[in-house]
C-alpha positions in Angstrom: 0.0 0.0 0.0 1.5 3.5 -1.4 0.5 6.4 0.9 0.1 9.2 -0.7 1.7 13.0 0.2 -0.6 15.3 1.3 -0.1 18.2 -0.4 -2.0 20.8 1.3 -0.3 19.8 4.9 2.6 19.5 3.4 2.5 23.0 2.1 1.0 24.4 5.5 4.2 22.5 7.3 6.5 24.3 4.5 5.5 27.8 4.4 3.8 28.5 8.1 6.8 29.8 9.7 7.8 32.2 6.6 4.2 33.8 6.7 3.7 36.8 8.2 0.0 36.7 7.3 -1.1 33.5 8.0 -4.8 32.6 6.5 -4.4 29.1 5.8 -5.7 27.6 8.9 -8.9 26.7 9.7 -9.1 26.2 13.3 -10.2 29.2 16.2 -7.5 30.4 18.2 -7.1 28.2 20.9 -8.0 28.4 24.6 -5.5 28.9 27.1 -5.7 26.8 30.3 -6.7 29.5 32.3 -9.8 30.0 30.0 -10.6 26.4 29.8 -10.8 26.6 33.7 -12.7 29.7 33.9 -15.4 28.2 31.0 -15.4 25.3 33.0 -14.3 25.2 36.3 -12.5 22.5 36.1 -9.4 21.1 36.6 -8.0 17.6 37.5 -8.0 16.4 41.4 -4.7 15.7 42.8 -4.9 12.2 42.9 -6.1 12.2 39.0 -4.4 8.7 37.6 -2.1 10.3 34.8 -2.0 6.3 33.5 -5.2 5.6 32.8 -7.0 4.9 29.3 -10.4 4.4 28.3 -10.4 1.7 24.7 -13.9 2.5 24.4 -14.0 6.4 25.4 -14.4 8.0 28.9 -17.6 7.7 30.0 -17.7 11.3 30.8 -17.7 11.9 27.1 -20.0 9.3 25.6 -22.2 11.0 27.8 -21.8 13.8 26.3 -21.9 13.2 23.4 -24.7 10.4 23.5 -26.5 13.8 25.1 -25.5 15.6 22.1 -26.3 13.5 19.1 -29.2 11.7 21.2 -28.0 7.9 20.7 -26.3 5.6 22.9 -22.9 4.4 23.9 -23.4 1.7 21.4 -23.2 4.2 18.3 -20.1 6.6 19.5 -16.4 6.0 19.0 -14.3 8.3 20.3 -11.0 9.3 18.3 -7.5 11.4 18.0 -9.4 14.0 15.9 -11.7 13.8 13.2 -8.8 12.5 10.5 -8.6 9.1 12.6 -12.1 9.1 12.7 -13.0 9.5 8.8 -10.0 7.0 8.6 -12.0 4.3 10.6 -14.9 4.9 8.7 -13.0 4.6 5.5 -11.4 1.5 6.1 -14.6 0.2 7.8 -16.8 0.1 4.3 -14.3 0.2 1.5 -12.5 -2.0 0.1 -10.3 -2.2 -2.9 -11.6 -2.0 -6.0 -14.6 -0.5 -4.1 -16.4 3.0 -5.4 -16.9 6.2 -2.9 -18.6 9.4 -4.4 -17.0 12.6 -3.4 -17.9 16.2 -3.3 -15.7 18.0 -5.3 -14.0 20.5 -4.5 -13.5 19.1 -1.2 -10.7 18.8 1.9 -8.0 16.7 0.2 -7.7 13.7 3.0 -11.4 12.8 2.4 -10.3 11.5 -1.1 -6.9 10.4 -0.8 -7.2 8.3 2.4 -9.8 6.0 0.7 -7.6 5.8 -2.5 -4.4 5.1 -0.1 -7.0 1.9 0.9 -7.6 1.0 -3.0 -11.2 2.4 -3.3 -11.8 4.3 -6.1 -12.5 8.2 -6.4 -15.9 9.2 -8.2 -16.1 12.9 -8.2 -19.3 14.3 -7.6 -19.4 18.6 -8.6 -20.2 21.4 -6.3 -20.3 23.9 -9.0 -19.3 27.7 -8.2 -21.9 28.9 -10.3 -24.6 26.7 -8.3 -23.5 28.6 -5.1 -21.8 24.5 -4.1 -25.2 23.3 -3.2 -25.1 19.5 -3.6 -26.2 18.5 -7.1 -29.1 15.7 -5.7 -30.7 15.4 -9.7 -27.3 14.3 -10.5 -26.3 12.0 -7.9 -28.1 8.6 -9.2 -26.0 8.9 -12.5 -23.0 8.5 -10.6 -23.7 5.1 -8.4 -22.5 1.9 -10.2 -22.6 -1.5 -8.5 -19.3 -1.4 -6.9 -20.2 2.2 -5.2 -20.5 1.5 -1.2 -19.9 5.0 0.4 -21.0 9.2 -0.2 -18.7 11.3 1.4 -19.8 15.1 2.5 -18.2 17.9 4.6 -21.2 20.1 6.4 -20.2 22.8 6.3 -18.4 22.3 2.9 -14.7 22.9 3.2 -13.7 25.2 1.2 -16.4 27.4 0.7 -18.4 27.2 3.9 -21.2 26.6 2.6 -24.0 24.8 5.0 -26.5 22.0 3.3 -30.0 21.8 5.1 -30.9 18.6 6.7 -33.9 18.0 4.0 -31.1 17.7 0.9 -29.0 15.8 3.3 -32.3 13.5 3.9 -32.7 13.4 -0.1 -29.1 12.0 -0.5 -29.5 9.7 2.3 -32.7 8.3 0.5 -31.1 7.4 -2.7 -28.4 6.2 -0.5 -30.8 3.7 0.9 -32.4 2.5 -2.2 -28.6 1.3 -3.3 -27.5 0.0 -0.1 -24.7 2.7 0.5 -23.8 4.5 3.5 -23.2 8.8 3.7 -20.7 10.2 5.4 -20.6 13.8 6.8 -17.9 15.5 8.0 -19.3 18.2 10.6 -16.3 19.2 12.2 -17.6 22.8 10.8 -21.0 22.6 11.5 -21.0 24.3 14.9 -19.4 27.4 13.7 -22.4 28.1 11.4 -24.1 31.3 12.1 -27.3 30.0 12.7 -27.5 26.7 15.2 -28.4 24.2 12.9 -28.7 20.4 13.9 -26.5 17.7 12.8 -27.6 15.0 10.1 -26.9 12.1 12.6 -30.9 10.2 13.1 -31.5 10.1 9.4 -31.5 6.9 8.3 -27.9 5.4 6.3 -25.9 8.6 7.9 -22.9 8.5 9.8 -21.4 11.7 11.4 -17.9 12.8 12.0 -16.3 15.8 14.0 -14.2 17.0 16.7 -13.5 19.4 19.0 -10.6 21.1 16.7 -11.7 23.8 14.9 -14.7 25.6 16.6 -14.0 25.4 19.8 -10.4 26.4 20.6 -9.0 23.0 21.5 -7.2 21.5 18.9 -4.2 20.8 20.9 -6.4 18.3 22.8 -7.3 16.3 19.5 -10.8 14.8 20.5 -12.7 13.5 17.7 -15.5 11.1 17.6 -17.7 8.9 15.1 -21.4 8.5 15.7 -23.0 6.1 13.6 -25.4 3.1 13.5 -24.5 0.4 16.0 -23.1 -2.3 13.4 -20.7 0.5 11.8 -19.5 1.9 15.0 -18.6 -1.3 16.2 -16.6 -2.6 13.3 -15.1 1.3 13.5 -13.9 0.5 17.1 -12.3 -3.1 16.1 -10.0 -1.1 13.8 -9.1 1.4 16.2 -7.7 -1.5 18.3 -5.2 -1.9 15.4 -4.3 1.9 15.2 -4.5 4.0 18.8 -6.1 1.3 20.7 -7.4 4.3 22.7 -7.2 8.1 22.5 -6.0 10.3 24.9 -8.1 10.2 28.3 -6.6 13.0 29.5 -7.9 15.4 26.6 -11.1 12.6 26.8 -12.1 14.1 29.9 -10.9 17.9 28.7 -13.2 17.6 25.9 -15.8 16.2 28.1 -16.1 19.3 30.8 -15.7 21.8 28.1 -18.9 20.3 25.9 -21.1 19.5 29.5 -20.6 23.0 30.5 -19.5 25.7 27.9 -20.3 24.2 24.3 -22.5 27.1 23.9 -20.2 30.0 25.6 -17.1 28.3 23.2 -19.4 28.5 20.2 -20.5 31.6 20.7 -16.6 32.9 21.4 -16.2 30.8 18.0 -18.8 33.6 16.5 -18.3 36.7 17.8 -14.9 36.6 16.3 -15.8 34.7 12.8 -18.8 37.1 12.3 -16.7 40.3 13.0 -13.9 39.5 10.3 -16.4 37.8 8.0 -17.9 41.5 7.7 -14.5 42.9 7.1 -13.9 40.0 4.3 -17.1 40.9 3.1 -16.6 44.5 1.9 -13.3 43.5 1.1 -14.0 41.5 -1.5 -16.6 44.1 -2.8 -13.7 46.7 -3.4 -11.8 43.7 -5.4 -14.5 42.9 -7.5 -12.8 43.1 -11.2 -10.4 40.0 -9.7 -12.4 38.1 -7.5 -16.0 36.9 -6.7 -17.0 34.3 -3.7 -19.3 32.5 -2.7 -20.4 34.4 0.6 -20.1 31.5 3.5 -22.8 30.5 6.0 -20.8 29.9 8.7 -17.2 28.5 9.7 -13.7 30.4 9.3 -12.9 30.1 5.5 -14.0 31.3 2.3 -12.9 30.0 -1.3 -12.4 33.2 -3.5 -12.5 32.4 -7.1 -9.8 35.0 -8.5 -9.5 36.3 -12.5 -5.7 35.7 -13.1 -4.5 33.8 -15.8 -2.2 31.9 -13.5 -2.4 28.0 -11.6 -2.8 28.8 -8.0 0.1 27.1 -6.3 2.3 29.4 -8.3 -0.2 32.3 -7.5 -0.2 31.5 -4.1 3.6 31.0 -4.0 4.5 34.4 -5.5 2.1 35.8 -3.0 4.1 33.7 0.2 6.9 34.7 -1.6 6.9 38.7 -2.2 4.4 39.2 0.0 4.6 36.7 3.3 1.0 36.1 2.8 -0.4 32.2 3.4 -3.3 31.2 1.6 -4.0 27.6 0.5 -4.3 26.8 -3.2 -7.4 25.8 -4.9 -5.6 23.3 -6.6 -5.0 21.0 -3.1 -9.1 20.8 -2.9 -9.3 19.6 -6.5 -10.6 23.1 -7.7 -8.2 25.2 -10.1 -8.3 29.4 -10.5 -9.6 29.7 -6.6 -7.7 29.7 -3.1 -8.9 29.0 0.5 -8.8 31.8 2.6 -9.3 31.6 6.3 -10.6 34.6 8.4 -10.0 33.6 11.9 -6.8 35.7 13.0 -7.4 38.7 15.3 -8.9 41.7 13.8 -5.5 43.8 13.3 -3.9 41.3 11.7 -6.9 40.4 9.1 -7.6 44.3 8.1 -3.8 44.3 7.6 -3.7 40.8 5.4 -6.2 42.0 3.4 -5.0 45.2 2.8 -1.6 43.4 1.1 -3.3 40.4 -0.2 -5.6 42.9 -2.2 -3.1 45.1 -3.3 -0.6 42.3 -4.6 -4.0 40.6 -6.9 -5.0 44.3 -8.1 -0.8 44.1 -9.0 -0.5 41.1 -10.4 -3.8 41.6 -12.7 -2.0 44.6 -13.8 0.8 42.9 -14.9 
């Protein structure tokens, strides 16, 4: 089994420490311990057992998250982030040879790590000019007899953009009538403006996220997979093979920080994302002769399309490169002539990122 470079973390491991504007990741600043105690109020007794695991999860957090996504202990496998927990699901349906249908453009891990495992890629457009809504109509046309899987992000990474739980519902019926599963990545779904639910209850759908990019804690790398009983379980025999069990220290983190403050953390997650989404907002109205968006519903990134006649690594390395700006090129999410911004730095540093980054495409147009 070849495993395949990821391009887009290899290029954010590259280039991260030459940036001086960095707007490539996607995750909230993080929480500092003193925060996460004064959201929380807690912090670990004395006498707290530093050598203790927990194969199937701390309690405390199935809890949770059984709470959460209204299911039992039965349907929840808790993970080291969201990528070990697509991973499980990956490996748990497909096999080689097998077909998975894949929103495009989407987060490059959702289609590589099933190819790494032999399945095959079937593309599935989110077209700019649709505003990336899932193309439903089309869907049927692209399910053959060896298809087993539908992979979704929600919201969509890149653009942001949120699908309603009724087209979710629609691709989850035509799922059924063929015997496939859907997968949807919600490790954004939190951070959409307006509280919407997650697609976990409808029938054939299994759910993915973590506590990584919303709510300020990616350093404690909780994920989790919630998904009907006979899935979960053949996801946690597999995890046996690769962590065994994740962290219960950052288990029972996650834990307090969800019981007690998901909604103060989500709505710290907001205040900032809403603030600079208005300041990327008129931005990209004074830029209009080189770029037009699709205006996100929620999350911390946008995917500009931009009128250059250049690829966008090379756009996006000339703009590292005379300008110290990081943004993420279109082409790592399978979608040429756009690049991934991300809006989430503090409100200084964005007005003055967006001041050079506009400057250097009005520049380079010129030219």
């Amino acid at each position: 089994m070849q495993t395949p470079c990821i391009d887009l973390f290899e290029w954010l491991l590259t280039n991260a420490t030459k940036a001086k504007y960095n707007l490539a990741y996607s995750n909230i600043y993080g929480l500092s311990y003193e925060e996460y105690q004064r959201f929380t109020g807690y912090s670990f007794p004395k006498d707290f057992d530093l050598g203790v695991n927990a194969t199937y999860g701390a309690d405390e957090l199935t809890k949770v998250l059984g709470a959460m996504y209204y299911c039992t202990k039965d349907n929840i496998v808790t993970t080291m982030g969201a990528s070990e927990a697509n991973f499980l699901v990956f490996s748990s349906l497909l096999s080689p040879s097998d077909g998975f249908i894949i929103e495009q453009p989407s987060y490059q891990p959702m289609w590589l790590a099933p190819e790494m495992l032999g399945a095959r890629q079937i593309p599935w457009p989110r077209r700019f000019e649709h505003n990336y809504r899932l193309d439903v109509e089309r869907l049927e046309d692209l399910i053959t007899k060896k298809t087993k899987l539908i992979v979704l992000t929600n919201l969509h990474n890149p653009s942001g953009v949120w699908s309603d739980r009724k087209t979710v519902e629609s691709v989850a019926e035509i799922a059924k009538n063929y015997g496939l599963y859907v997968l949807v990545d919600e490790i954004f779904l939190d951070g959409c403006f307006k509280r919407q639910p997650s697609s976990y209850g409808i029938p054939r759908v299994i759910v993915t996220s973590s506590a990584t990019k919303i709510y300020g804690l990616g350093g404690l790398h909780t994920g989790w997979i919630v998904a009907p009983a006979e899935v979960a379980a053949e996801c946690q025999r597999r995890k046996a093979h690769v962590t065994g069990a994740s962290s219960y220290v950052s288990e029972m983190m996650t834990a307090h920080a969800l019981s007690i403050a998901r909604d103060r953390l989500i709505d710290r997650f907001k205040n900032r994302a809403k603030k600079n989404l208005s300041m990327v907002k008129k931005w990209m109205r004074q830029h209009q002769d080189v770029l037009e968006w699709v205006e996100p519903d929620g999350g911390i990134v946008c995917f500009p399309k931009y009128h250059l006649d250049v690829p966008s690594i090379p756009l996006c390395q000339r703009l590292l490169d005379e300008e110290r700006i990081l943004v993420n090129p279109g082409a790592y999410f399978n979608q040429e002539g756009h690049f991934r911004l991300s809006y989430g730095v503090d409100e200084e540093t964005l007005q003055s990122a967006l001041h050079a980054l506009g400057n250097a495409l009005e520049r380079f147009k010129s030219h």
